[in-house]
Residue, then its C-alpha position, 0 to 999 in steps of 0.5 A: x630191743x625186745x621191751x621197747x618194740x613191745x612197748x611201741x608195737x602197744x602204742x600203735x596197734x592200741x590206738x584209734x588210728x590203728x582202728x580207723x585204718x583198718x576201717x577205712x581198709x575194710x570199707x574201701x574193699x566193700x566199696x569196691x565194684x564186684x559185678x560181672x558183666x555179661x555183656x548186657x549193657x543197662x547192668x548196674x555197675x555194683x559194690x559190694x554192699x550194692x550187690x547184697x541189697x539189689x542183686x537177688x539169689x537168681x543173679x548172685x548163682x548165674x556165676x561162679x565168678x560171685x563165689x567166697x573165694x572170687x569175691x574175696x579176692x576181687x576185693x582188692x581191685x578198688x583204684x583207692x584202696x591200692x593208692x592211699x596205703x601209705x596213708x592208712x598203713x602209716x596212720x599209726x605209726x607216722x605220726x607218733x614219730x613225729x610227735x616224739x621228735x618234735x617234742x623231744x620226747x625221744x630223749x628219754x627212749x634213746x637215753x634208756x635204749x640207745x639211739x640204734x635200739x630206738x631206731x629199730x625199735x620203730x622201724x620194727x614196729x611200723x612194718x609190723x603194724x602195717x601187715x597187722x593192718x591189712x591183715x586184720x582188714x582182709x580176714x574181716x573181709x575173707x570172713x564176710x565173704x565166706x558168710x555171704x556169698x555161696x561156697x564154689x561147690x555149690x556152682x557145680x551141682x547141675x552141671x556135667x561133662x565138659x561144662x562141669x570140667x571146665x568150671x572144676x578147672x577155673x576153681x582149681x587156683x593153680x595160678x596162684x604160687x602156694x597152690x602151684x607149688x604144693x598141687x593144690x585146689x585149696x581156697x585157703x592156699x589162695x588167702x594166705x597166698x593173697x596175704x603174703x602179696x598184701x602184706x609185703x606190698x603194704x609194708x612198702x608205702x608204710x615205709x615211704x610215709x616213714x621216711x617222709x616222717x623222719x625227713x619233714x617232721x610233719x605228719x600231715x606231709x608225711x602220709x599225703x606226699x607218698x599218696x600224691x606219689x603213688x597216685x601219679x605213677x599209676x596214672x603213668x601206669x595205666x597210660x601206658x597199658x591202655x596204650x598198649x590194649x589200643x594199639x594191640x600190643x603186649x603189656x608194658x613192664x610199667x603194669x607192675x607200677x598199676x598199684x591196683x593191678x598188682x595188689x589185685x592180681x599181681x601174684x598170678x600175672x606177674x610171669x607172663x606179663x613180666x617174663x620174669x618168675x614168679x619169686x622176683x615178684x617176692x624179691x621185689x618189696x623185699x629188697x626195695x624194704x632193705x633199701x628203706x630201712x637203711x636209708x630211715x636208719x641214717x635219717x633217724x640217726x640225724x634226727x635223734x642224735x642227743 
């Protein structure tokens, strides 16, 4: 299977749509709203190319909050950038499925490899593309972060006593599993923290869009219906926590399927809100993406039976 992943992992990742939805990625994080509010109720609501333009020094160090490392991470909090996943993360690879079936282009591989080499081959190929894709957009990000934005060190100079360790205490990021489990404060821990989470829960609408691939043959309803899907069980999710903050009840189970909340700040409230440890929020993907992969196997086996 070695040369025909290679060959495909080629044929996505050098592609135009690779870099588009990568793009797309990258610009959905910098359009999405990084402004802390204090209360003041005439404070422009800002994103982050926003932020740069209009907000001067003054503002950008009234709090910690606009550090690299905050700001990276509330990166991922937009509503669209969560939603249209499936979309982006299958751009690559859907539609080249599709195209090779319909044309019957497939025969070829599948006589060379074999009809199951075929199938792993692009089953392996798309999840590989879709963590490239988030990754390479959120080390873009990470990188325009840390060149913009003030190191948290910088936040503490000036201050002392309890105020000085109460601000130590919100940038020590023990919340966060890596930084948990070794002791640590280290921002780095965070990001690879952050990237374990983005990959994983971006390899799974990948594989939604897949299945549609291989169960329509369309390319256009194959990435627009898994959108559509995740759209809808948001608004869902998000009925039922609003309900929940109004009637001053505790969060519902249904937040794990506010696909903004959990791809945000999933890693570190998954525990309290679930009453579950924080590994099942790792076994969830992982076992939903063994589940998808058998089920494209047996669609595909159908669909390029020579």
């Amino acid at each position: 299977m070695g040369a025909a992943l290679c060959f495909d992992l080629k044929k996505n990742i050098l592609s135009a749509p690779f870099l588009l939805g990568t793009g797309a990625l990258f610009l959905l994080m910098l359009m999405t709203s990084c402004t802390v509010f204090n209360g003041n109720a005439d404070q422009p609501n800002y994103n982050y190319i926003q932020f740069l333009i209009y907000a001067d020094r003054d503002e950008m160090m009234s709090t910690y909050l606009y550090s690299d490392i905050h700001m990276f991470i509330r990166g991922f909090g937009g509503e669209w950038t969560a939603v249209f996943l499936p979309m982006l993360t299958g751009l690559a690879c859907v539609p080249m499925i599709c195209d090779e079936v319909n044309s019957n282009n497939f025969r070829l591989c599948v006589t060379r490899s074999g009809r199951r080499r075929y199938i792993l081959s692009k089953l392996t190929a798309s999840l590989i593309t879709a963590v490239l894709m988030i990754v390479t957009a959120a080390l873009i990000f990470g990188l325009f972060c840390l060149i913009t934005f003030p190191s948290p060190r910088e936040y503490l100079s000036g201050l002392e006593g309890k105020q000085l360790e109460a601000v130590r205490n919100s940038l020590s990021f023990s919340e966060y599993p890596l930084n948990a489990l070794f002791g640590s404060r280290s921002r780095a821990l965070v990001v690879l923290s952050r990237l374990i989470t983005l990959s994983l829960y971006s390899a799974v609408p990948c594989m939604l869009a897949m299945i549609m691939g291989a169960l329509t043959l369309n390319k256009f309803v194959s990435l627009s219906v898994p959108v559509m899907l995740y759209f809808a069980v948001r608004q869902l999710a998000v009925s039922a926590v609003q309900s929940a903050y109004e009637e001053m009840r505790d969060l519902p189970k249904l937040w794990f399927f506010e696909v903004r909340e959990r791809f945000m700040y999933g890693e570190t409230q998954f525990e309290e809100i679930m009453h579950l440890t924080t590994a099942w929020f790792y076994v969830y993907p992982i076992a939903v993406l063994l589940l998808l992969g058998v089920l494209f196997y047996r669609l595909m086996k159908r669909r390029v039976n020579v």
